[in-house]
TORTIMI-88932 format. One line per 2 residues: number of its first residue (from 1); their letters; for each residue x, y, z of C-alpha. Coordinates in Angstrom, 2 decimals. Layout:
NUM> a> X:Y:Z; ...
***
This chain:
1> xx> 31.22:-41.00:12.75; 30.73:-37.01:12.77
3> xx> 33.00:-34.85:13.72; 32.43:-32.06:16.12
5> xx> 33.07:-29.06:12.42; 30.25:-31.67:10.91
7> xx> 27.58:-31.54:13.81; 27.99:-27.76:14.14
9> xx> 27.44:-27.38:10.45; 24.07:-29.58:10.32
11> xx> 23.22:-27.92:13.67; 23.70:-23.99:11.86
13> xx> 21.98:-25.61:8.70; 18.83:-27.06:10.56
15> xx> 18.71:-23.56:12.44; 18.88:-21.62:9.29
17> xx> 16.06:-24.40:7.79; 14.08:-23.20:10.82
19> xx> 14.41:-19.55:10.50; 13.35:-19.78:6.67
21> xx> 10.29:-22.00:7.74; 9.35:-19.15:10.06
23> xx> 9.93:-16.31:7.24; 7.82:-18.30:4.96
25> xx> 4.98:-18.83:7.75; 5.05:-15.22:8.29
27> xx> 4.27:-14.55:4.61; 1.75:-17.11:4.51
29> xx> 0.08:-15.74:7.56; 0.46:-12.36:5.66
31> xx> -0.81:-13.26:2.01; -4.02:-15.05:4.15
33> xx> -4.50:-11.97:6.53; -4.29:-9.82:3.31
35> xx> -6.67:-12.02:1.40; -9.03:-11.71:4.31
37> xx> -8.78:-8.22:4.44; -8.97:-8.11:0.82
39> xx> -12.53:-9.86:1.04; -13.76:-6.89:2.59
41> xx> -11.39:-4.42:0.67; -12.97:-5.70:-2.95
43> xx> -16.12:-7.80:-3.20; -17.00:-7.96:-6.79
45> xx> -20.85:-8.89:-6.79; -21.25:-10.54:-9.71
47> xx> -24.90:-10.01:-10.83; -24.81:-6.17:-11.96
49> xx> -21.01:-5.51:-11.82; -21.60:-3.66:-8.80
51> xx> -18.35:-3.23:-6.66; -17.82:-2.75:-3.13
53> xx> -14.43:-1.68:-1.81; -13.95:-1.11:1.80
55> xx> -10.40:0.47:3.63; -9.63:-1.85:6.13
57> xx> -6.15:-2.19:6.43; -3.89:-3.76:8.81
59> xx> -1.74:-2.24:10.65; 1.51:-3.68:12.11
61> xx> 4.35:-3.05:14.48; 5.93:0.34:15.34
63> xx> 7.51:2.37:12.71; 11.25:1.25:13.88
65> xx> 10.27:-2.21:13.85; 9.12:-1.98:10.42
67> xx> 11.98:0.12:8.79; 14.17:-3.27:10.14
69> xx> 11.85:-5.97:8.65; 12.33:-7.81:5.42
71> xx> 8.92:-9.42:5.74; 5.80:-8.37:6.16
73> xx> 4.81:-8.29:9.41; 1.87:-10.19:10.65
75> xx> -0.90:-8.27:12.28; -0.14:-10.29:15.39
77> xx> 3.01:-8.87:15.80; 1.99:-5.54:16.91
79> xx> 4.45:-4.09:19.45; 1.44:-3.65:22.48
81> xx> 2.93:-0.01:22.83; 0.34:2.05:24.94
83> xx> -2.08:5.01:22.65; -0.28:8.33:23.76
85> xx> -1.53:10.00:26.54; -3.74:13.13:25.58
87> xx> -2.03:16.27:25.04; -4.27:18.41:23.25
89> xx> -7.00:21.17:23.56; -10.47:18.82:22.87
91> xx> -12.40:21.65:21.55; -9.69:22.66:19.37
93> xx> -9.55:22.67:15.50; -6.34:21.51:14.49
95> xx> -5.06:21.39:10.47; -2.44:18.65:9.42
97> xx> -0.33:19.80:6.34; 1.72:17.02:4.12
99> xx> 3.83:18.36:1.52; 3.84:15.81:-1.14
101> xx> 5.55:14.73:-3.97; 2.46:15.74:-5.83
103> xx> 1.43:19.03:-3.97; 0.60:20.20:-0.10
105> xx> -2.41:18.63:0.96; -3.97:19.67:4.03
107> xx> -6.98:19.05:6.09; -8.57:20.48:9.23
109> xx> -9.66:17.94:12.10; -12.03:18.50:14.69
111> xx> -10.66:17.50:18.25; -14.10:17.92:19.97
113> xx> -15.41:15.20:17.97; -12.43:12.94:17.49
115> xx> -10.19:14.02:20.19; -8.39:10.67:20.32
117> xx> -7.72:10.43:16.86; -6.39:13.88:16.50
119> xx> -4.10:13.66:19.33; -2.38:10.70:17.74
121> xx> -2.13:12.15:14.68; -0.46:14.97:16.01
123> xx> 1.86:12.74:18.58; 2.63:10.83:15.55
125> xx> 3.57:13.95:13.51; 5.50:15.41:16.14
127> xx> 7.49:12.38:15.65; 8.10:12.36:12.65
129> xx> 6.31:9.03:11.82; 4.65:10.40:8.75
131> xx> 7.65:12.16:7.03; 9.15:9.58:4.53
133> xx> 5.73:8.10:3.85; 4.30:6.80:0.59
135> xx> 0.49:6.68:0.00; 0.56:3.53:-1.01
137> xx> -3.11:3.01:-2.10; -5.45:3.79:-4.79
139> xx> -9.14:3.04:-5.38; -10.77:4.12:-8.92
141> xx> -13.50:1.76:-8.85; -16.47:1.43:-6.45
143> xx> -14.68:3.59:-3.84; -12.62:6.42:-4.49
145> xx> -10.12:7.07:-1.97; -6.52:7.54:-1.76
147> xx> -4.17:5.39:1.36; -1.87:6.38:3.18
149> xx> -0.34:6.17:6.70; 1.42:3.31:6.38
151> xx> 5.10:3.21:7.39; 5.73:-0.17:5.94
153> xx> 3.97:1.01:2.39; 2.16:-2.20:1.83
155> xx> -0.60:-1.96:4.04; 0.51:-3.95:6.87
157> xx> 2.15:-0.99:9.27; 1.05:0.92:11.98
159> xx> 2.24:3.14:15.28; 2.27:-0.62:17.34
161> xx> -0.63:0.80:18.68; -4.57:1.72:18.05
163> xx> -6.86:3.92:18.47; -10.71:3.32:19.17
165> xx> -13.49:4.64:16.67; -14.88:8.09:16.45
167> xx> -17.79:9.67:15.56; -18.80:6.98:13.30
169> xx> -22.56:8.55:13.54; -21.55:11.76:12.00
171> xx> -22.52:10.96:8.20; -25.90:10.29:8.93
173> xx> -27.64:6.90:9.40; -26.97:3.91:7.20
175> xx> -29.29:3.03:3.85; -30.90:-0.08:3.37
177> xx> -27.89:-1.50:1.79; -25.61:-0.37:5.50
179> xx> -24.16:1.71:4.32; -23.45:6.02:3.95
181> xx> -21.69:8.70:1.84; -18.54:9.94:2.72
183> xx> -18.10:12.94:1.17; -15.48:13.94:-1.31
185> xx> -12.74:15.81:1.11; -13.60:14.03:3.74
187> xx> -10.59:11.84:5.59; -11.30:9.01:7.31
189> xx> -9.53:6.50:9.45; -8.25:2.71:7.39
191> xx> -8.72:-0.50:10.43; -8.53:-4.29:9.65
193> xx> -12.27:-4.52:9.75; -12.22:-4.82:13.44
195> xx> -13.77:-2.38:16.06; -11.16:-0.04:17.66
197> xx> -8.56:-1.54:15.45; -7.51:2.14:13.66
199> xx> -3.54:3.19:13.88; -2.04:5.67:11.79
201> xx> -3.32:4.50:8.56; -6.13:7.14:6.86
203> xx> -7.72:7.85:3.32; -8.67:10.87:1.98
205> xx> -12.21:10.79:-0.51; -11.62:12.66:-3.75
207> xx> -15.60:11.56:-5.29; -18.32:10.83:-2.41
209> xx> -17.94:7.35:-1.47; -20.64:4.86:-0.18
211> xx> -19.00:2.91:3.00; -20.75:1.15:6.09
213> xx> -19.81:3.96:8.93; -17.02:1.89:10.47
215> xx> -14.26:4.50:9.42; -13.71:6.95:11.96
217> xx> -14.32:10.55:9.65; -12.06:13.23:11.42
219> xx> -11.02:15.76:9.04; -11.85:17.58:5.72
221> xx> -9.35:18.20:2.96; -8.97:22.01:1.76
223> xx> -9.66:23.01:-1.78; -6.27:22.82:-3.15
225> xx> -5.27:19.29:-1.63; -8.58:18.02:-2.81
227> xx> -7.78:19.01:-6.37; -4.48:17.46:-5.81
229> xx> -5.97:13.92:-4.75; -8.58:14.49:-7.43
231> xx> -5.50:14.84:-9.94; -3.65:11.02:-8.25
233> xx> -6.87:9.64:-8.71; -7.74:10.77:-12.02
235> xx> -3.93:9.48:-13.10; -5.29:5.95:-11.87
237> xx> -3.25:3.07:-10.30; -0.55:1.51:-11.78
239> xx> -0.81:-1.55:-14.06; -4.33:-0.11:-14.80
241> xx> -6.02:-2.39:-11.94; -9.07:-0.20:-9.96
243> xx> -7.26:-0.68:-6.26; -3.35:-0.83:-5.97
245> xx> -0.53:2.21:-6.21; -0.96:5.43:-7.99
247> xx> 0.21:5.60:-11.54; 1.23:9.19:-9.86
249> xx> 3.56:8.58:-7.30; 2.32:10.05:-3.81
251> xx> 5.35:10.35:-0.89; 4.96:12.75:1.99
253> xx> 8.56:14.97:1.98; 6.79:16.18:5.44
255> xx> 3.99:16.21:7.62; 2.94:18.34:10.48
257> xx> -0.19:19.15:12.58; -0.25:22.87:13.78
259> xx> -3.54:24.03:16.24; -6.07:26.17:14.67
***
């Protein structure tokens, strides 16, 4: 027979059973979103070598949320919290500055052409959200762009919220192949692959890039933060791999959007 200390024991062992089922699913549900992602982040074509690297990224619950987390979260588990209401001047230039562990890099956005992208990006840096950031991604090999955003600093966080595209007709119209140049300096909006699926994710394009135009440009890099990114990229990523962290080390110390 089982005594009462007995069934409460198998009853707090089958819970904790459950809870580490549920962990695990999570990270499966992660390493298969990620490998999905990663389909359309790297796509090796064989015959050539040629590469193809898009930015889509995934972006997950709400920085709080994420600081609490010991998994990953799934992309399912955003928090549903609403895109700030708009709060800036629309035909407005506005400049975001990020002093980095690597140098200030800054870049001017355009609110008349992405006014709902800037004024998250400024909500967000008014915040805080950025500060305490890592770029997190690297690309030295069929793209060249440099990640970051990401509060979690794997690629799997985000505000709990998105933000639709932008001015995705801007760099001209697609090539045969789909696809168009984004300049070197430019900075562009990461997404999972998925229409209106941008949060606070971005890269910035040290060498022109060839991308289809599903990345939302809104702002150009200045000379001196270009030649900083220029410097992360030419350092490489870590390991030696083309996509993955920086050899060089990028964290933003701070990050704030000022008009004009």
């Amino acid at each position: 027979m089982v005594s009462s200390d007995q069934r409460r024991r198998q009853l707090a062992r089958k819970k904790f059973e459950r809870q580490q089922q549920r962990r695990q699913e999570a990270r499966r549900k992660a390493r298969r979103r990620n490998a999905v992602i990663a389909a359309g982040l790297a796509v090796v074509v064989a015959a050539g070598g040629a590469a193809y690297l898009s930015v889509g990224l995934a972006d997950g619950g709400s920085r709080d949320d994420a600081s609490q987390r010991t998994d990953p979260a799934p992309a399912e588990s955003e928090s549903g919290a609403p895109e700030p209401k708009m709060a800036i001047d629309a035909g407005a230039t506005y400049r975001m500055s990020m002093d980095t562990s690597q140098g200030a890099v800054a870049f001017t956005m355009d609110a008349a052409k992405t006014p709902r992208t800037v004024n998250s990006f400024k909500y967000l840096a008014d915040k805080g959200f950025f500060d305490g950031t890592t770029c997190h991604r690297l690309t030295t090999e069929g793209i060249f762009v440099l990640q970051c955003g990401d509060p979690q600093g794997d690629g799997t966080g985000g505000p709990g919220y998105t933000i639709p595209d932008e001015n995705l007709t801007a760099l001209g119209k697609p090539a045969a192949d789909g696809k168009v140049t984004y300049p070197a300096g430019t900075v562009a909006m990461a997404n999972t692959g998925q229409p209106d699926s941008g949060g606070s994710q971005f890269f910035l394009v040290y060498k022109d890039t060839k991308l289809p135009p599903s990345y939302t440009p809104f702002g150009t890099i200045d000379e001196a933060g270009l030649s900083v990114v220029k410097a992360v990229g030419a350092a490489g990523v870590a390991g030696g791999a083309g996509d993955g962290a920086p050899a060089k080390s990028v964290s933003v110390k701070k990050a704030a959007v000022s008009k004009g």
